[in-house]
DSSP file (Angstrom, degrees, kcal/mol; ACC not computed):
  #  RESIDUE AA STRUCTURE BP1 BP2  ACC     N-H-->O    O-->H-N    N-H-->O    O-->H-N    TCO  KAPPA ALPHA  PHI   PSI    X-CA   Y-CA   Z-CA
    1    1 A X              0   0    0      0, 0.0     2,-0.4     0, 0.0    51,-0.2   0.000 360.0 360.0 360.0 148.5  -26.1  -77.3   60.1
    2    2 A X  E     -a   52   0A   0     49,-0.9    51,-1.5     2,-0.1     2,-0.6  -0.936 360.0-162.7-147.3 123.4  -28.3  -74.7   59.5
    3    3 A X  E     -a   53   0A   0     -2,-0.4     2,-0.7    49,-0.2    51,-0.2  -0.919  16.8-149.2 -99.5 100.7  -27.1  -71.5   56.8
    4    4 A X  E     +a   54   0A   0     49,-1.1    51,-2.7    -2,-0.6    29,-0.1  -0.864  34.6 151.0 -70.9 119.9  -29.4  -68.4   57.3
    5    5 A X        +     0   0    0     -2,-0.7     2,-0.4    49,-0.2    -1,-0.1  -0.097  12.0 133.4-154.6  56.9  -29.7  -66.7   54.3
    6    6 A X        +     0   0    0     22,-0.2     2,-0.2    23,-0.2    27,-0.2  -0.763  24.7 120.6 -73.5  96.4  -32.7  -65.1   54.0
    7    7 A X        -     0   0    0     -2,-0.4     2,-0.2    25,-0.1    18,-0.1  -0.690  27.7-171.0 177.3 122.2  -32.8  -61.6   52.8
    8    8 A X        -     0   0    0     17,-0.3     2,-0.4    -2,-0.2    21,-0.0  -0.587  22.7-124.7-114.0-175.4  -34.3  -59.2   50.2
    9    9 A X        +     0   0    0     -2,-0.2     2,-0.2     2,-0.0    58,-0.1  -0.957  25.2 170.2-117.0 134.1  -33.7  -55.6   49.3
   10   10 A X        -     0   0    0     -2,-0.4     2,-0.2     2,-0.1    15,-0.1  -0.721  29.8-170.1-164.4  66.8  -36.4  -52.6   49.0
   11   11 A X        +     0   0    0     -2,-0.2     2,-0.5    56,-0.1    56,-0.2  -0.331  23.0 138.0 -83.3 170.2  -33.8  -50.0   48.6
   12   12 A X        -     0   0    0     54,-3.6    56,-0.4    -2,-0.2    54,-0.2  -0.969  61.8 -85.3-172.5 138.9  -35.1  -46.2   48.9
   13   13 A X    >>  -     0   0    0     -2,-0.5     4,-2.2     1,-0.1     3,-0.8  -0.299  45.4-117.5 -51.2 158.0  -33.6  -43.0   50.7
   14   14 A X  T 34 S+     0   0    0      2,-0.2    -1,-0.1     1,-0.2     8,-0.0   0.544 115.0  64.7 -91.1   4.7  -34.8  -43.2   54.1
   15   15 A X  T 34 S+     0   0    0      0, 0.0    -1,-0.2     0, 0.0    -2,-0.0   0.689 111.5  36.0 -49.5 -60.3  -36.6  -40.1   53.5
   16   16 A X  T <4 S+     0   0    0     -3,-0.8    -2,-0.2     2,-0.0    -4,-0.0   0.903  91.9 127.4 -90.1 -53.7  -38.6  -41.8   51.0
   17   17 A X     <  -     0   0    0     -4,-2.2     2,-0.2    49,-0.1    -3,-0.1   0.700  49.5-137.8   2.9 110.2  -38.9  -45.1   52.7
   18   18 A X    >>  -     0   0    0      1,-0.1     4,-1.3     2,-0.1     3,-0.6  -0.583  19.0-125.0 -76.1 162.4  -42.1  -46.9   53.3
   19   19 A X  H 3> S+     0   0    0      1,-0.2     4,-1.0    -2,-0.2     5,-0.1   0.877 114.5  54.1 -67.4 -28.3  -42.9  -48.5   56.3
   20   20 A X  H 3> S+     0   0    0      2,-0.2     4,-1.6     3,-0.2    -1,-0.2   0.678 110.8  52.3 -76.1  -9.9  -43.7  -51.8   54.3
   21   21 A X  H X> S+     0   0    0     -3,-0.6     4,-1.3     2,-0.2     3,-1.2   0.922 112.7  40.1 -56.1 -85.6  -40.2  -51.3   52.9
   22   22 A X  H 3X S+     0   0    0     -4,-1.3     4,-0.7     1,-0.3    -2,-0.2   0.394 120.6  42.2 -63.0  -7.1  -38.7  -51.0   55.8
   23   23 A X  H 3X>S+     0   0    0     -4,-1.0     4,-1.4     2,-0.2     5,-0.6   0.706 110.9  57.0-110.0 -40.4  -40.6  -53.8   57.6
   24   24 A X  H <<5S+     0   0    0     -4,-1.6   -16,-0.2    -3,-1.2    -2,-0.2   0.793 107.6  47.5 -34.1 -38.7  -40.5  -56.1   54.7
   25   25 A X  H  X5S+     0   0    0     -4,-1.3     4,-1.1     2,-0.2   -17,-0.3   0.974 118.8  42.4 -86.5 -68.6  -36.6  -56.0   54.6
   26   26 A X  H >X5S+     0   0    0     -4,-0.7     4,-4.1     2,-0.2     3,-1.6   0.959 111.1  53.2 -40.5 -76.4  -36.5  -56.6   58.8
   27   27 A X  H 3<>S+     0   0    0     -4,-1.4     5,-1.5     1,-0.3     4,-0.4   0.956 109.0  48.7 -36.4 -72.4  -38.8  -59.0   58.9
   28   28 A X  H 34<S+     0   0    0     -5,-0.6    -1,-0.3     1,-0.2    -2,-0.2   0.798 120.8  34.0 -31.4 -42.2  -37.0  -61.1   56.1
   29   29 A X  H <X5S+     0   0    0     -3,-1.6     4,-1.5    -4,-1.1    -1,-0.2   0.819 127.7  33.1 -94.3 -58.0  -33.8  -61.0   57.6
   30   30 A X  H  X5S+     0   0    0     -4,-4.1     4,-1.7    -5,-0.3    -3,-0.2   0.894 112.2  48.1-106.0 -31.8  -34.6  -61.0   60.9
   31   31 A X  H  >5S+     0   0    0     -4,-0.4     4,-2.1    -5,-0.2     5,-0.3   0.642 116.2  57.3 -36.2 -35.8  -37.9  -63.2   61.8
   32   32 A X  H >><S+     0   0    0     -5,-1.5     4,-1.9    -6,-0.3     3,-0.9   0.979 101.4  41.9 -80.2 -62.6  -36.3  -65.4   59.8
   33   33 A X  H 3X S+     0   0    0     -4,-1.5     4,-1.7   -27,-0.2    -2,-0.2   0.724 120.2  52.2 -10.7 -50.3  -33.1  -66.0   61.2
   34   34 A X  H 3< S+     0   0    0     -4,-1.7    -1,-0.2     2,-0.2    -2,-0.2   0.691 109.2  43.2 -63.9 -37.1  -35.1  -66.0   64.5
   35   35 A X  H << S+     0   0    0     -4,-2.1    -2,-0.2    -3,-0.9    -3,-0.1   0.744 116.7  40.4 -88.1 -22.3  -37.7  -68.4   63.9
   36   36 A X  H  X S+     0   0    0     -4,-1.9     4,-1.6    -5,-0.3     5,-0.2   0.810 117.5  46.2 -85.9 -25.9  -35.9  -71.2   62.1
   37   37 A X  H  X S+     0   0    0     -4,-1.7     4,-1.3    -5,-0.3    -3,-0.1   0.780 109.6  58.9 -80.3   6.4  -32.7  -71.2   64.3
   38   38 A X  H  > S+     0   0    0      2,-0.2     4,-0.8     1,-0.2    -1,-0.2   0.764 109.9  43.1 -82.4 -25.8  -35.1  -71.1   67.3
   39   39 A X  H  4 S+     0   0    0      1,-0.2     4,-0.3     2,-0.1    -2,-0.2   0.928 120.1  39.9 -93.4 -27.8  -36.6  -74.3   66.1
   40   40 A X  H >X S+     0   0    0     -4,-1.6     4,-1.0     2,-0.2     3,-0.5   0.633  94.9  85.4 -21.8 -56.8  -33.3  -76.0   65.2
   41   41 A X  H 3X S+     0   0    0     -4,-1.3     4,-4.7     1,-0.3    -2,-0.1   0.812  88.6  48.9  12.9 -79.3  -31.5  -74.7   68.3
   42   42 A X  H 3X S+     0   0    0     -4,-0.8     4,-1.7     1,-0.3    -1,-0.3   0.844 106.2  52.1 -59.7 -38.4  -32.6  -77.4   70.5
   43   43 A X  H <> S+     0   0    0     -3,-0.5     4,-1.9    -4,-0.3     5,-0.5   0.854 112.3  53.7 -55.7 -54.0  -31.7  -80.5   68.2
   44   44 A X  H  X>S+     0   0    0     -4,-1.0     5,-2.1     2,-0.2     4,-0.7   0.921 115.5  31.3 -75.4 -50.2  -28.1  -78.8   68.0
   45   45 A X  H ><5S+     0   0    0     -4,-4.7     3,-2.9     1,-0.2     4,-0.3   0.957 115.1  58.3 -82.9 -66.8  -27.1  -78.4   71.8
   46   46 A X  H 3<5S+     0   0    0     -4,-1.7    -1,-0.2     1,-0.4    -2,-0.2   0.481 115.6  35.3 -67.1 -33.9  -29.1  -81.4   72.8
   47   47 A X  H 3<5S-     0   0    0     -4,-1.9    -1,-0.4     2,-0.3    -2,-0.2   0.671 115.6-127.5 -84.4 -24.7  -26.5  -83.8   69.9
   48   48 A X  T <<5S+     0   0    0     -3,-2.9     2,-0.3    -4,-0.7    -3,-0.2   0.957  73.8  73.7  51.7  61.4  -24.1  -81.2   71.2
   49   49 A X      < +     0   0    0     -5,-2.1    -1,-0.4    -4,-0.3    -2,-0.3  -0.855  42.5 139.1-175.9 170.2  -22.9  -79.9   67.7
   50   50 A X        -     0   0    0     42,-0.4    44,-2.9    -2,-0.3     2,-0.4  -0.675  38.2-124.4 150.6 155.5  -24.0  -78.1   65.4
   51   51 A X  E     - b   0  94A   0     42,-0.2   -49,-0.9    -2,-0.2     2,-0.2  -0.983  22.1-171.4-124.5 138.0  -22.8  -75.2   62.7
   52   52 A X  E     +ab   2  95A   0     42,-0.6    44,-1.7    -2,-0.4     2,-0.5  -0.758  10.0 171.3-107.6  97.8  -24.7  -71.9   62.5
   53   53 A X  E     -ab   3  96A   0    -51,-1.5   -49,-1.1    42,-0.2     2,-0.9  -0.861  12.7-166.1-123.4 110.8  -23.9  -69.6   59.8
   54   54 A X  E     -ab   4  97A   0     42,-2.6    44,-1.0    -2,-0.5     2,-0.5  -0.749  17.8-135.1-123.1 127.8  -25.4  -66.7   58.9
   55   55 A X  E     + b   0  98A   0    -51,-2.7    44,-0.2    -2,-0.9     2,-0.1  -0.259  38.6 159.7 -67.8 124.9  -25.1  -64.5   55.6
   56   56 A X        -     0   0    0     42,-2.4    44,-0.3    -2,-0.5     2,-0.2  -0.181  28.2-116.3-103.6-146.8  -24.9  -61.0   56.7
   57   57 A X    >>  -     0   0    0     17,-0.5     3,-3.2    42,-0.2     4,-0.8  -0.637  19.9-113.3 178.5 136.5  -23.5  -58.3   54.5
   58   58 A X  H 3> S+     0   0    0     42,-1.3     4,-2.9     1,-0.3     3,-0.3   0.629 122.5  55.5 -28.1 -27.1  -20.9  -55.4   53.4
   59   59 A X  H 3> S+     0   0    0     -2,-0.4     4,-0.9     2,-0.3    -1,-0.3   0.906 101.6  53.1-102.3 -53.3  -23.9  -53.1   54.0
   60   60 A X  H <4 S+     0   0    0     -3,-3.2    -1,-0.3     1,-0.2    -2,-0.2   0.813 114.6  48.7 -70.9  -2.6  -24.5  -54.5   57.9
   61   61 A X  H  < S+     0   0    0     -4,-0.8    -2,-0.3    -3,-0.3    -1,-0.2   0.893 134.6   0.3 -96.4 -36.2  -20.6  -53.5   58.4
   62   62 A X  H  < S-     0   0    0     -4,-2.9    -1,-0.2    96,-0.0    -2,-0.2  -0.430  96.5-115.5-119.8  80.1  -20.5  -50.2   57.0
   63   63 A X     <  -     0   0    0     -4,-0.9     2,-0.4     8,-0.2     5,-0.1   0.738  17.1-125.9  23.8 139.0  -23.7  -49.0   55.8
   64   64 A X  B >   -D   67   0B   0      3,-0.7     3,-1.0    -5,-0.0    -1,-0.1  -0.546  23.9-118.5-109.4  82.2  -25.0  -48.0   52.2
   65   65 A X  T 3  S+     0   0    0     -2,-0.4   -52,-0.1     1,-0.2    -6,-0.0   0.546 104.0  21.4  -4.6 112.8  -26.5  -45.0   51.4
   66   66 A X  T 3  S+     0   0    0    -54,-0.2   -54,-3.6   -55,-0.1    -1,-0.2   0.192 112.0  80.3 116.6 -10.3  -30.3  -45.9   50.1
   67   67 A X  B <>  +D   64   0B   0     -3,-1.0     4,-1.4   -56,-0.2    -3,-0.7  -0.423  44.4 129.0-117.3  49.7  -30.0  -49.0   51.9
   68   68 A X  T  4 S+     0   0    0    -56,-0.4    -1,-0.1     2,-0.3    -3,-0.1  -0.188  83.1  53.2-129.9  14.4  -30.8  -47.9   55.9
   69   69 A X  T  > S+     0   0    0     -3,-0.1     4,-1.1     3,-0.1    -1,-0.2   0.581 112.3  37.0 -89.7 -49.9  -33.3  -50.7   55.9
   70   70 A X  H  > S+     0   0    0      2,-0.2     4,-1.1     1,-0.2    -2,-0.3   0.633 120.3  55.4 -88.9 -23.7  -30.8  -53.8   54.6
   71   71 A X  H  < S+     0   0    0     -4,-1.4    -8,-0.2   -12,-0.2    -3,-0.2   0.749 106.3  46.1 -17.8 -59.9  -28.1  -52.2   56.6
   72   72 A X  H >> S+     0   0    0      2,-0.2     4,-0.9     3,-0.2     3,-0.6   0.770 112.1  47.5 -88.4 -52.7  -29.9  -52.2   59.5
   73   73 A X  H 3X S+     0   0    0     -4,-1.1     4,-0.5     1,-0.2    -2,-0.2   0.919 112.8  50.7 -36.7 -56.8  -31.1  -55.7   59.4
   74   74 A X  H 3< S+     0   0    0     -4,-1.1   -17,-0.5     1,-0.3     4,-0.4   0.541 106.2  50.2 -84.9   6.6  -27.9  -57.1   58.6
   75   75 A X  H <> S+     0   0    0     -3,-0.6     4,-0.6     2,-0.2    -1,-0.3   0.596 117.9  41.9-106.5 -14.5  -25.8  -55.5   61.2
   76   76 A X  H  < S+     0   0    0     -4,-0.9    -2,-0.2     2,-0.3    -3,-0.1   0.502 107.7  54.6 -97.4   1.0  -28.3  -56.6   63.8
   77   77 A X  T >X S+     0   0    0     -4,-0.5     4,-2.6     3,-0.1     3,-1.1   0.691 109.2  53.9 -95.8 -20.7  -28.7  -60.1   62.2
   78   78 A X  H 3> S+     0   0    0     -4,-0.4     4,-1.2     1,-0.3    -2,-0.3   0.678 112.3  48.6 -91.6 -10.2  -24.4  -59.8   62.8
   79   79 A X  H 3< S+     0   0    0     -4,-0.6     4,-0.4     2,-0.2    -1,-0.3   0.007 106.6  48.9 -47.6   0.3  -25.4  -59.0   66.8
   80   80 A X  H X> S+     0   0    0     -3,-1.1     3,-3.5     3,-0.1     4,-1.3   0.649 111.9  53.4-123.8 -82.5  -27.7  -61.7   67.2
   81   81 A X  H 3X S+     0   0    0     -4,-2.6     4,-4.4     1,-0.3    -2,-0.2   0.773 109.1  45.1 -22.5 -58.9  -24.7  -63.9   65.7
   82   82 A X  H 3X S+     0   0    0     -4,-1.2     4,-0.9     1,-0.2    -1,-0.3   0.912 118.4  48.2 -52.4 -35.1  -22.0  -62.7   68.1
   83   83 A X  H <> S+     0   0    0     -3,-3.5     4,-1.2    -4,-0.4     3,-0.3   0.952 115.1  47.3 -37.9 -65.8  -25.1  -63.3   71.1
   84   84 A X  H  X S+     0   0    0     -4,-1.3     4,-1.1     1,-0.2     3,-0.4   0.912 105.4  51.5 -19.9 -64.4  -25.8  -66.6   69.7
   85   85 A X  H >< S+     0   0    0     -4,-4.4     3,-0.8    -5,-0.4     4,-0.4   0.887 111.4  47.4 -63.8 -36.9  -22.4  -68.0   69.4
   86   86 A X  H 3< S+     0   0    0     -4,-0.9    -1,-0.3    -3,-0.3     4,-0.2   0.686 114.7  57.6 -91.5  -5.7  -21.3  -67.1   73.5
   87   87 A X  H 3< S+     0   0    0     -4,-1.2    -1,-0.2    -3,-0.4    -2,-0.2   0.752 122.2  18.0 -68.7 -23.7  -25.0  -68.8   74.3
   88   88 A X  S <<>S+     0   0    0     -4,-1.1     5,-0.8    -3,-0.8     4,-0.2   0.179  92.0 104.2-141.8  24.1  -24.5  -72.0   72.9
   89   89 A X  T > 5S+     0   0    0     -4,-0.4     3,-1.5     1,-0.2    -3,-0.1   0.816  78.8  62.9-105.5 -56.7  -20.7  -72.2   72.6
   90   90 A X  T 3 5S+     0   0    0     -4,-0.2    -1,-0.2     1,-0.2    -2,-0.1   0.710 101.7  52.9 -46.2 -17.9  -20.8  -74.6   75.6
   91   91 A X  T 3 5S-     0   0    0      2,-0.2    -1,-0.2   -41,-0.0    -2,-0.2   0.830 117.0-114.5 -65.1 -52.8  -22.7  -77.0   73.5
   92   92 A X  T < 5S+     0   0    0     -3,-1.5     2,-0.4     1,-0.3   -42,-0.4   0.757  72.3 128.7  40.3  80.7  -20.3  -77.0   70.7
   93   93 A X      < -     0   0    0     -5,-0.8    -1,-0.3   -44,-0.2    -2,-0.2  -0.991  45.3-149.4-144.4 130.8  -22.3  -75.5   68.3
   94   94 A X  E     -b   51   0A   0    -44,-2.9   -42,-0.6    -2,-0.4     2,-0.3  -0.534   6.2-159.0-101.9 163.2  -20.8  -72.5   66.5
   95   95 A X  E     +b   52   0A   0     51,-0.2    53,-6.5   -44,-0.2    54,-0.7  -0.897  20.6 159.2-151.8 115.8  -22.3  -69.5   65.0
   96   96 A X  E     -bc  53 149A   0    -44,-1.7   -42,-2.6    -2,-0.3     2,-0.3  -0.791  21.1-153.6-120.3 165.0  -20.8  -67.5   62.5
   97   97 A X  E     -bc  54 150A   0     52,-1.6    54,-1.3    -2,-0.3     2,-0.5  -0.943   7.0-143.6-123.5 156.6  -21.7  -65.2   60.0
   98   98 A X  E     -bc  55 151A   0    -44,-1.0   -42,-2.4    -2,-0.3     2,-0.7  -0.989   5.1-152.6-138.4 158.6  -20.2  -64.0   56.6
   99   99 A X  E     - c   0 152A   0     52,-2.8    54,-1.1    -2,-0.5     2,-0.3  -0.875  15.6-171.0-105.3  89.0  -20.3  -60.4   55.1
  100  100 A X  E     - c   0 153A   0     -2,-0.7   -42,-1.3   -44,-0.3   -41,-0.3  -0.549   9.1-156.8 -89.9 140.7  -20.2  -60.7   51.6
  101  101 A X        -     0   0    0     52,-1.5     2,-0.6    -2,-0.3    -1,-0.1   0.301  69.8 -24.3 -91.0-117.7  -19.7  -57.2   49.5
  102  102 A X        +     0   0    0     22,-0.2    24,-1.9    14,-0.1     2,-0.4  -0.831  68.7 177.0-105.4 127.3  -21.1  -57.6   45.7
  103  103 A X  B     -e  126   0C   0     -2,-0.6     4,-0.2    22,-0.2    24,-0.2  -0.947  43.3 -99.8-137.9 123.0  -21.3  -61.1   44.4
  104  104 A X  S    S+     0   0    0     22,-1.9    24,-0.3    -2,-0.4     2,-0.3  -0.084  74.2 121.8 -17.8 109.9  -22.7  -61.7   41.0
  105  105 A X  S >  S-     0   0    0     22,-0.1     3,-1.7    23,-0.0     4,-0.4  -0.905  80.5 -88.2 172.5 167.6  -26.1  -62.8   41.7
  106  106 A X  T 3  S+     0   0    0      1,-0.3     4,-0.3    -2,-0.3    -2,-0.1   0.594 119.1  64.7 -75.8  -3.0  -29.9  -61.7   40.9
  107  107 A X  T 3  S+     0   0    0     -4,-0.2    -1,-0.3     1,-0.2    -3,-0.1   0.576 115.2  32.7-109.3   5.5  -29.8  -59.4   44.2
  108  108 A X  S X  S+     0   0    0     -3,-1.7     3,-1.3    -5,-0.1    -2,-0.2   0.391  89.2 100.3-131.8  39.1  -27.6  -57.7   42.6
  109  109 A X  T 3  S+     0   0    0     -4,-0.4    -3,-0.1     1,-0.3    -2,-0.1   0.771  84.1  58.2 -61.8 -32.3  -28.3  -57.9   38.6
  110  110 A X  T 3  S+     0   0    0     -4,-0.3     2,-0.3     2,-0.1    -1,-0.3   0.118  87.3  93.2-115.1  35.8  -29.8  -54.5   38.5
  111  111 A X  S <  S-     0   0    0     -3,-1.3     5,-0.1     5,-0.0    -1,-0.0  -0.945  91.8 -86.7-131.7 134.8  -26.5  -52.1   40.0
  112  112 A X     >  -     0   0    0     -2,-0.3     4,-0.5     1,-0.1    -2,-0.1   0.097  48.4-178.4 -51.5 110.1  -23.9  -50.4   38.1
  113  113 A X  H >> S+     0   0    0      2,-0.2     4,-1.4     3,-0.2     3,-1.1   0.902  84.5  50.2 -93.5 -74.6  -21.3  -53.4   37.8
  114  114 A X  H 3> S+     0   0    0      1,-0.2     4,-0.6     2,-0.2    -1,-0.1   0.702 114.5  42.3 -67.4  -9.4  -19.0  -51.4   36.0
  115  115 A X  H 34 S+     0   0    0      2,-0.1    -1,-0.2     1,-0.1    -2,-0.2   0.857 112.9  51.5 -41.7 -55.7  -19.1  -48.4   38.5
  116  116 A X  H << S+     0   0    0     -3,-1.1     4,-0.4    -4,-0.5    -3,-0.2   0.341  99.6  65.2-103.1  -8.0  -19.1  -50.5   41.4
  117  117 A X  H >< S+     0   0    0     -4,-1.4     3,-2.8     1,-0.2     6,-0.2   0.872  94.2  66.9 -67.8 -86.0  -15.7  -52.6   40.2
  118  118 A X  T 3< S+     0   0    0     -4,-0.6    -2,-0.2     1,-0.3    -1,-0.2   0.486  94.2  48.5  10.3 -68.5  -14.0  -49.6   40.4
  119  119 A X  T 3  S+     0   0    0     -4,-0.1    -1,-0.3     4,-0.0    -2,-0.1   0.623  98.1  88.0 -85.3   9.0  -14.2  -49.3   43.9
  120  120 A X    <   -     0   0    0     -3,-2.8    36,-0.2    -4,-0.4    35,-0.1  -0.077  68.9-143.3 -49.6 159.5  -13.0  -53.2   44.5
  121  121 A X  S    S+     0   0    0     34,-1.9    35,-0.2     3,-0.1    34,-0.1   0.481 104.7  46.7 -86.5 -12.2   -9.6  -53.8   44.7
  122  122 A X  S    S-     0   0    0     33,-1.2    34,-0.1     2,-0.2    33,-0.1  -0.049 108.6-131.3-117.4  11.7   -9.4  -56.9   42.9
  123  123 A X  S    S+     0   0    0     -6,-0.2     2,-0.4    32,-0.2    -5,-0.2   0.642  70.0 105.5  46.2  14.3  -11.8  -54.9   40.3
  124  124 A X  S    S-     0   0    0     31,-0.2    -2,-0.2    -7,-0.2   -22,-0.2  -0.924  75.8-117.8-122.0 148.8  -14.2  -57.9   40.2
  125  125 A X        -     0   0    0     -2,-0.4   -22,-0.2    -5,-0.1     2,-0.1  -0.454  46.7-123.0 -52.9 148.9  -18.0  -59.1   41.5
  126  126 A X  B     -e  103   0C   0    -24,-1.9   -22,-1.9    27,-0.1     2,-0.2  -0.504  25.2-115.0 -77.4-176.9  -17.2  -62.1   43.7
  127  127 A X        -     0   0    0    -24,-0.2     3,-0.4    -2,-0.1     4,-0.4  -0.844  13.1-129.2-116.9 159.7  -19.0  -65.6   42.5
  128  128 A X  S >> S+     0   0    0    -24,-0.3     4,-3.1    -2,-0.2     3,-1.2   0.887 108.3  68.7 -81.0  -7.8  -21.3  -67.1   44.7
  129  129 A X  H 3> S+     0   0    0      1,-0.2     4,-0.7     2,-0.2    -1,-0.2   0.782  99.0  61.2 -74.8  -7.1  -19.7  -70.4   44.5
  130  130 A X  H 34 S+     0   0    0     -3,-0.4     4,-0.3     1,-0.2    -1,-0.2   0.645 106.8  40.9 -96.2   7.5  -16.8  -68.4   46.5
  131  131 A X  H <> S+     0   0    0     -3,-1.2     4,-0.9    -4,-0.4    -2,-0.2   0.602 107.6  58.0 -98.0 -26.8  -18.7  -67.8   49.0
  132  132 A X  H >< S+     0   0    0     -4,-3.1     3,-3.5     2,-0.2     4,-0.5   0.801 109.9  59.2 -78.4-103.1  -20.6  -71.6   49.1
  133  133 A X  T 3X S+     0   0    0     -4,-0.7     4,-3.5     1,-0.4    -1,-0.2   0.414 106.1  40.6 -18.8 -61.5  -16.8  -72.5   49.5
  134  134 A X  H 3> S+     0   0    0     -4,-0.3     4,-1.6     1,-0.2    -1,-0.4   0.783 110.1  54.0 -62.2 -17.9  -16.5  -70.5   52.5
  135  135 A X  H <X S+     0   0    0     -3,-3.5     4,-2.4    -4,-0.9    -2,-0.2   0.849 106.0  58.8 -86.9 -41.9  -19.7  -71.5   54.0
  136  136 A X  H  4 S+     0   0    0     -4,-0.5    -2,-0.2     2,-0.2    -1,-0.1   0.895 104.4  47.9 -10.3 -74.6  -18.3  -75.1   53.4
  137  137 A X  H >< S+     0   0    0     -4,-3.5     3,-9.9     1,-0.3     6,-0.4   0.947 111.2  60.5 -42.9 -79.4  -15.3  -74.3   55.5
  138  138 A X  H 3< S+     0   0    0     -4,-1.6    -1,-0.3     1,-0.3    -2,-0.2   0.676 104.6  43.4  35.8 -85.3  -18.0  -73.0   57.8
  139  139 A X  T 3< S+     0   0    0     -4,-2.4    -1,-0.3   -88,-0.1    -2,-0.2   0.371  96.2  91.4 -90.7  -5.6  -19.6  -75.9   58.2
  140  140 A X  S X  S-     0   0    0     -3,-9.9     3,-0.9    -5,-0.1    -3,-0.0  -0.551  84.6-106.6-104.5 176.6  -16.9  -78.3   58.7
  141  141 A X  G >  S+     0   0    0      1,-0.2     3,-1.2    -2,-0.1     4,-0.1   0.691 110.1  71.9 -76.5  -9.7  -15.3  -79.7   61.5
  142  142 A X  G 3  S+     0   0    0      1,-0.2    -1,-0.2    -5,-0.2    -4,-0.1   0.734 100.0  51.0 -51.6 -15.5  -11.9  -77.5   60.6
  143  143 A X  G <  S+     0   0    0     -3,-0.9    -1,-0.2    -6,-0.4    -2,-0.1  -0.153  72.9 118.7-110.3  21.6  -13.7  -74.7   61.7
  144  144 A X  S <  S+     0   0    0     -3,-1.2    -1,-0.1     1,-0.2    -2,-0.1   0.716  84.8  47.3 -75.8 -83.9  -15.1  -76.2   65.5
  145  145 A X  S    S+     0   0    0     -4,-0.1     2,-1.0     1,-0.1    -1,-0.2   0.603  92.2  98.4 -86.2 -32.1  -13.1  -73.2   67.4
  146  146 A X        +     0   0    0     -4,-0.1     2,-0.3   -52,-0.1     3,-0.3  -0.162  51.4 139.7 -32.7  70.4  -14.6  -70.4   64.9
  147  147 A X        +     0   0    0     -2,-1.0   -51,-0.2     1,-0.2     3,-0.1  -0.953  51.3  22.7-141.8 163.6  -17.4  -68.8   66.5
  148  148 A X  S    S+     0   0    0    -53,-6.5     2,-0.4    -2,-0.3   -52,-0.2   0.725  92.9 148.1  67.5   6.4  -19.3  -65.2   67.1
  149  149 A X  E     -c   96   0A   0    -54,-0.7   -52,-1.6    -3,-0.3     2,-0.4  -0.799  46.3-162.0 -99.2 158.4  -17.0  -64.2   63.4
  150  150 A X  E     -c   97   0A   0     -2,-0.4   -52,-0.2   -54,-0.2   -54,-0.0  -0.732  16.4-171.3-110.5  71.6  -18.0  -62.1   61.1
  151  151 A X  E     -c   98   0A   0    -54,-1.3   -52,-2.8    -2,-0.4     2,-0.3  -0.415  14.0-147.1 -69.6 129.5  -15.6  -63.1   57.9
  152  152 A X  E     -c   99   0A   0    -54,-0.2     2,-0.2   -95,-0.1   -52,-0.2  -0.931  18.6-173.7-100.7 158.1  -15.8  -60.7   54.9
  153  153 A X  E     +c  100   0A   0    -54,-1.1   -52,-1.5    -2,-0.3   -95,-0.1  -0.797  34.0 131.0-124.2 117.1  -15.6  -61.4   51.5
  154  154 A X  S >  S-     0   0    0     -2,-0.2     3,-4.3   -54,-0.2    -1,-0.1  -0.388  74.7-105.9-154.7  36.2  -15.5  -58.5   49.6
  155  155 A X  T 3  S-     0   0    0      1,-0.3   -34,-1.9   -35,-0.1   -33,-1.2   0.654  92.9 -46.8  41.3  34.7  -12.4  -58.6   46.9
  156  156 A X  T 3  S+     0   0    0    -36,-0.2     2,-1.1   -35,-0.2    -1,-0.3   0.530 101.5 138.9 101.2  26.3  -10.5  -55.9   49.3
  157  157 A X    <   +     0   0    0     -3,-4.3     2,-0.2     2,-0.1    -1,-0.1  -0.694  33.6 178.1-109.2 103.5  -13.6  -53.4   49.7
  158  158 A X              0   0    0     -2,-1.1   -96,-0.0    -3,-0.1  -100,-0.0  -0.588 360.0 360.0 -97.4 163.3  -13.4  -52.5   53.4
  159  159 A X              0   0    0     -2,-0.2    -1,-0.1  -101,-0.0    -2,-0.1  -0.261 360.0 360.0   5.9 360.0  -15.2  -50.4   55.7
């Protein structure tokens, strides 16, 4: 089983954007994803199983204002998933992703909590141990037909 979840933030208007922003943020996301499941990969079809899961994020399903870097990453790290999964599907080795919106956690410690409840529906951060729950699921064999989804959890804040 292999969980990408790999990913920082450098947000900035895209205006303002540096290139090392914006190449910091790709690279992270997406060299990474690319070079460890490439190395992994084979081990998985050759046993013929295997879980792939990869954190995406509310931002690669709709886009965030200031965030046209981490956006951009994560909706192409959720394209690579959906590729993945119908490459290696024959295998039976799954590839998922999940889209998490704001969960409580240090990459998001420094944005307006109480602001951004508001536009929740369930008026809370998630926790990350609800999301380790889901990745569980994920990861078990209850989940062998699951592949190429993109599951959010985002406490009713859609798109």
């Amino acid at each position: 089983m292999l969980v990408n979840n790999a990913g920082i933030r450098q947000d900035n208007l895209m205006i303002f954007m540096q290139e090392e922003q914006w190449n910091r943020v790709l690279d992270t996301t997406l060299n990474g994803f690319f070079f460890i499941t490439r190395r992994l990969l084979k081990d998985m079809m050759t046993h013929r199983k295997g879980r792939i899961i990869n954190m995406a994020s509310l931002s690669g399903l709709k886009g965030l204002p200031g965030q046209t870097n981490y956006s951009a990453a994560k909706a192409a790290l959720i394209g690579a998933t959906k590729a993945l999964a119908q490459e290696v599907a024959a295998r039976k080795v799954t590839v998922n992703a999940i889209a998490p919106g704001f969960i409580a956690s240090d990459m998001t410690k420094d944005l307006d909590e109480a602001e951004l409840k508001k536009l929740i529906p369930l008026g809370r951060f998630g926790k990350p141990e609800e999301v380790a729950a889901l990745t569980s699921f994920l990861a078990s064999d209850d989940a062998a037909y699951i592949t190429g989804q993109v599951i959010s959890i985002n406490g009713g804040l859609y798109t």
